[in-house]
N, C-alpha and C positions, 0 to 999 in steps of 0.2 A: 170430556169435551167432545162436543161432535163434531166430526170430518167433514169439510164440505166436500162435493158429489165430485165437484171439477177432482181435489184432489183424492178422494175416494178412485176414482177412472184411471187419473196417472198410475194410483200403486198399482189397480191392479193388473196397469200395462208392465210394469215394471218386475212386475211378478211372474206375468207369465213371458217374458222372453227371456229366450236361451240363451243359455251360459254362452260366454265368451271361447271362440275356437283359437287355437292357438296356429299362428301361420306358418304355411309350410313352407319349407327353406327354398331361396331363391332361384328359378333356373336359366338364369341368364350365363351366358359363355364368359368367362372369364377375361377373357381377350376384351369384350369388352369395356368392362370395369377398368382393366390396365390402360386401355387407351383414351377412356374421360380420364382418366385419373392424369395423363401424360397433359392433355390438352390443359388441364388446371393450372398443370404448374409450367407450360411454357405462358398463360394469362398472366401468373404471377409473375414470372420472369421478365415480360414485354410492361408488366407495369413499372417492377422497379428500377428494370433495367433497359431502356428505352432505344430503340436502336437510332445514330445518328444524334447524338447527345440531345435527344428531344424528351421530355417529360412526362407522363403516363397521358396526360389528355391526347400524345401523337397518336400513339396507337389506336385512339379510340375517337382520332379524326377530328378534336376538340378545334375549331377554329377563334378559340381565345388559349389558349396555351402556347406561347413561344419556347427556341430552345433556351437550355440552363447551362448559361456559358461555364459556370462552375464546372462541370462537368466532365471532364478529359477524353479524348479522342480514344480509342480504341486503335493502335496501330493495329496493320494487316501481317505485319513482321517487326520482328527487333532487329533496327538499324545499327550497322556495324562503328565503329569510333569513327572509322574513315569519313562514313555519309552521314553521320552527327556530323563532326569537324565542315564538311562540304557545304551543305545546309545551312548552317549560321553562317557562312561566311558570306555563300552568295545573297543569302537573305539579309544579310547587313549592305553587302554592297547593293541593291536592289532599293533599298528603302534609305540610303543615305542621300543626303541632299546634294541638290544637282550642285556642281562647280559654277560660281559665276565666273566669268571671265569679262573681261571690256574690248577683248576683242575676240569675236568667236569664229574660228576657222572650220572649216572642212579639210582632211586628211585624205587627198587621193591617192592609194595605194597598186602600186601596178605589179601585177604579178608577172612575170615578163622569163622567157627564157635569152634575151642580150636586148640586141636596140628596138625601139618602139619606134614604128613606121610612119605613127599619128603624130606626133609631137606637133611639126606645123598645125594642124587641125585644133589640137588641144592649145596652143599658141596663142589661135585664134578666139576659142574659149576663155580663156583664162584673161585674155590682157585686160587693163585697167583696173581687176582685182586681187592685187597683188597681197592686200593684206588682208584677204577672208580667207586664202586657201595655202596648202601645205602639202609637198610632192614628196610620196617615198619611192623606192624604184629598188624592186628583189628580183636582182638577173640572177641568173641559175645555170647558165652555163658559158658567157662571153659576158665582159665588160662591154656597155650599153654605147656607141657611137650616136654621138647629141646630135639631131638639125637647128635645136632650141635652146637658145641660152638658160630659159626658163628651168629645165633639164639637167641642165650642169651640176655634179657634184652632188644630187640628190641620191647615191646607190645608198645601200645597207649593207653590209654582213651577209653574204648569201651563200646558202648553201644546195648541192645539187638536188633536184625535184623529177619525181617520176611520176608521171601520170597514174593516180588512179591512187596513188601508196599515201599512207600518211606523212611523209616529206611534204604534201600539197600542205596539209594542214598546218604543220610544223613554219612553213614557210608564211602561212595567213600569221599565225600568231609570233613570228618574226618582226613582220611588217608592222601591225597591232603594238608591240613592244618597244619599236624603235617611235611612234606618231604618237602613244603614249604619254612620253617624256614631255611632248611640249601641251603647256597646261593649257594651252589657247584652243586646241585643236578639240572639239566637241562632236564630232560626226567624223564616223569612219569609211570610207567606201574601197572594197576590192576590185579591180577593172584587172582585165587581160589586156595583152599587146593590139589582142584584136577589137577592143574595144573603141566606140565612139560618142560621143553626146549628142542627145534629140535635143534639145534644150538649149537657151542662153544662161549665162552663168547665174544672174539674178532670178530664174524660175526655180534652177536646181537648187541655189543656196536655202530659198523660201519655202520651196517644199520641205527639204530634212530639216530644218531650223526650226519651222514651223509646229512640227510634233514630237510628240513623246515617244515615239515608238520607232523600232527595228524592223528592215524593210529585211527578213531574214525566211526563204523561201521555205515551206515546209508543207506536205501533205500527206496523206496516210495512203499507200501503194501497196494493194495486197498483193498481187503479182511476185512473178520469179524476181524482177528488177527494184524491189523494192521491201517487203517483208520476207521475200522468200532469200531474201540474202542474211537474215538476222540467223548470229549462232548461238544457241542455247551457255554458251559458255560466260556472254554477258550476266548472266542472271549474280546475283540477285538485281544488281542497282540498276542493270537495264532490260527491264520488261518488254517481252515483244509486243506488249501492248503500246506500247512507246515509243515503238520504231521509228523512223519517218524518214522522208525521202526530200531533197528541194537541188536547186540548183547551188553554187559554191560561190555565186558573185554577190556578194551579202554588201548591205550598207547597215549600221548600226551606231546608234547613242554610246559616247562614253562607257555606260554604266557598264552594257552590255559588253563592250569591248574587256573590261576589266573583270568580267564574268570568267570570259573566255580565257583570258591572263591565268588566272586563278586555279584555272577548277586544270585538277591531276586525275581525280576517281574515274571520271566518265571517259577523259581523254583518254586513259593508259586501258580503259574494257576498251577503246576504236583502235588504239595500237595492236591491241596482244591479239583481238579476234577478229577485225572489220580488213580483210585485206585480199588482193585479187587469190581466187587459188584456193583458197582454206575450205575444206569438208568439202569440197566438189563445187564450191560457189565464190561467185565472185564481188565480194563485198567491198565498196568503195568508200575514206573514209571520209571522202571532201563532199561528199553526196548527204550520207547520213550525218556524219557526227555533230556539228554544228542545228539542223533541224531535230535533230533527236535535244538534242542539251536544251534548248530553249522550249520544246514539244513539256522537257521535260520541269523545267524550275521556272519560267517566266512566259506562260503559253498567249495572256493576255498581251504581254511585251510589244510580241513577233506580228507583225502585217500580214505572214507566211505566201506571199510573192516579193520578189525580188526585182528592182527596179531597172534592171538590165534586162534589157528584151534578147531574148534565143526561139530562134525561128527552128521545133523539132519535127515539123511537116512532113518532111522526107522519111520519116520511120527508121534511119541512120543512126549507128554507135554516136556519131557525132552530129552538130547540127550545121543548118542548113548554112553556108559559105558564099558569101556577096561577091560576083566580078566587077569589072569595072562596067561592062555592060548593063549591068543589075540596078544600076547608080541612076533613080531618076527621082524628081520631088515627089511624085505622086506614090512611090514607096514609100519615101520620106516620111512624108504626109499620114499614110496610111499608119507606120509604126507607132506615132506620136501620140494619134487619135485614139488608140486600142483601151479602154475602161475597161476592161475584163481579166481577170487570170487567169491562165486556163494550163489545167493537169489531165493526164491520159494516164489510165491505171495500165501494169502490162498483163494483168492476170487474162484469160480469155474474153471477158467481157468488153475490155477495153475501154471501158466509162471515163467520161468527159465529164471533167470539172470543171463550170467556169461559173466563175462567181468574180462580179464586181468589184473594185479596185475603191475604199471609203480611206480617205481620207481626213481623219478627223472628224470621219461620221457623213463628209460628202461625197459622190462617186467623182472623181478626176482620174485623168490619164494616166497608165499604171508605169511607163516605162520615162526613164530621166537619159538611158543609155541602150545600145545594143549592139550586140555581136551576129554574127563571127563577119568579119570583115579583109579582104585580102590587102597586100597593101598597092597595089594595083589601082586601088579606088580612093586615093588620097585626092586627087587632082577633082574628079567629079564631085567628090564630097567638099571642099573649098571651095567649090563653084556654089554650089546649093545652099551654103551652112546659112548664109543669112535669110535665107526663103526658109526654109525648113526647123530654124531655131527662132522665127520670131510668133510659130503658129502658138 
């Protein structure tokens, strides 16, 4: 048979090219073979093992791939019995259905060391609503001498309170334990001897009744007066990432309140470690413990300002202190008007927080009360109360 030409030309290309060489071995560095090699299998890791319970398409940015709830969280640590136990508990109390009541009071709670100077004042507040609200009174070191009949017989079980020590706290969750019992009582409020109300009783009732949330003071303070007082000793269940600082005159929900009842883990690390003196620092536990606890299980909860206005202007251990002098509407006026929260870190920087007061998602007046007040100024404040609680 004869060859056609075309393939007559292939053989005899195929004839004459050279044998096949045999390759000579690789000279690439070793290192880095190991390191694609590494890169492979962290590919294959992030596919099957998806960081943030998300499904291979996350890593790879898929915006049609949602997470796979199937999926279980990856703890950062194994939690101890105690903070299992804590956890369910507060998270059942959290998520149980509100108490109805048919008549819903407010629990004003006076943290008081004997008689309250305001009573006429509060008197004046209170009357005509006799059945929305409910007086507890934790004297701490002299039984309380009444102006107010209102006042009468409301004391608790008190025991003595030292400034700064966990006895403050001991004393809130007293008061919280006695306003508790009565099922009516839906809103909890802490006030000092020195306190006073901006407000008439129908704004203040409408405001806390109004929402769901805890007017519980809480900000992150990197400073000496604020993270730089947390002891490594809290660890594990309280991280300094956790810390937090707010003022002590809390108003709270029910639920919240029964939070605070409850919880021993967090309370007993502010006992053993959170106290003036300890490692060279002086850790306060009416300051931290309560913003750290809600910072830490119920952060949406917290408002993180506190509806008692404290004037810290003066750069003072303590704050700013009203004479009777001091006492004019246009103060008044001014306290009432205030939308804003405002925190001061104490680190060098000194940065100024202030952020808007949402209520319910609207900006409104952030303050229902305010301290510190002498009792010197009882008389000019009943002069003023109905100018100044009808703004």
């Amino acid at each position: 048979m004869k060859i056609p030409k075309a393939w007559r030309l292939g053989i005899g290309e195929m004839q004459i090219m050279p044998a096949p060489r045999q390759r000579p071995p690789s000279k690439r560095p070793l290192w880095i073979i190991v390191l694609v090699s590494l890169v492979c299998v962290s590919l294959i890791g992030a596919y099957v093992y998806p960081p943030r319970q998300y499904a291979a398409c996350y890593f790879f940015a898929s915006n049609v791939c949602g997470p796979l709830q199937w999926l279980p969280p990856i703890p950062a640590r194994v939690l101890s019995d105690d903070e299992v136990v804590s956890q369910v508990v507060i998270r059942e109390i959290l998520n149980a259905p509100t108490i109805q009541s048919k008549n819903p009071k407010i629990a004003f709670m006076f943290l008081t060391p004997g008689s309250l100077p305001f009573e006429k004042l509060w008197e004046k507040f209170f009357l005509g609503h006799e059945d929305r609200f409910s007086i507890y009174i934790h004297a701490s070191r002299e039984k309380p001498r009444h102006t107010s009949p209102l006042f009468v017989g409301r004391e608790i079980h008190s025991e003595k309170v030292v400034w700064g020590k966990i006895s403050m706290v001991d004393a809130e969750k007293r008061l919280l334990a006695s306003a508790l019992q009565d099922i009516d009582n839906q809103h909890f409020i802490l006030l000092s001897d020195s306190c006073i109300p901006l407000h008439n009783f129908d704004y203040v009732y409408n405001y806390l009744m109004d929402t769901n949330i805890s007017f519980v003071d809480c900000f992150e303070d990197p400073g000496p007066h604020g993270t730089g007082r947390y002891i490594e000793r809290m660890l594990p269940e309280v991280e300094k990432k956790a810390f937090r600082k707010g003022a002590q005159w809390f108003s709270m929900a029910r639920r919240h309140a029964m939070v605070v009842l409850t919880d021993s883990l967090y309370y007993t690390k502010f006992k053993l470690y959170c106290r003036p003196g300890m490692e060279g620092r002086n850790c306060y536990a009416d300051e931290h413990y309560l913003p750290t606890l809600f910072h830490m299980v119920d952060p949406q909860g917290i408002a993180n300002w506190s509806v008692t206005h404290v004037d810290w202007s003066e750069g003072k251990w303590h704050p700013k202190a009203y004479r009777a002098q001091d006492i004019t509407f246009e103060l008044l006026k001014n306290i009432t008007s205030i939308d804003e929260s405002l925190h001061v870190t104490s680190d060098v920087r000194k940065e100024v927080q202030l952020k808007p007061c949402l209520w319910n998602g609207v900006k409104r007046p952030c303050y229902l009360f305010a301290r510190k007040f002498y009792p010197e100024t009882l008389e000019p404040l009943l002069h003023h109360f109905s100018n100044y609680t009808s703004i």
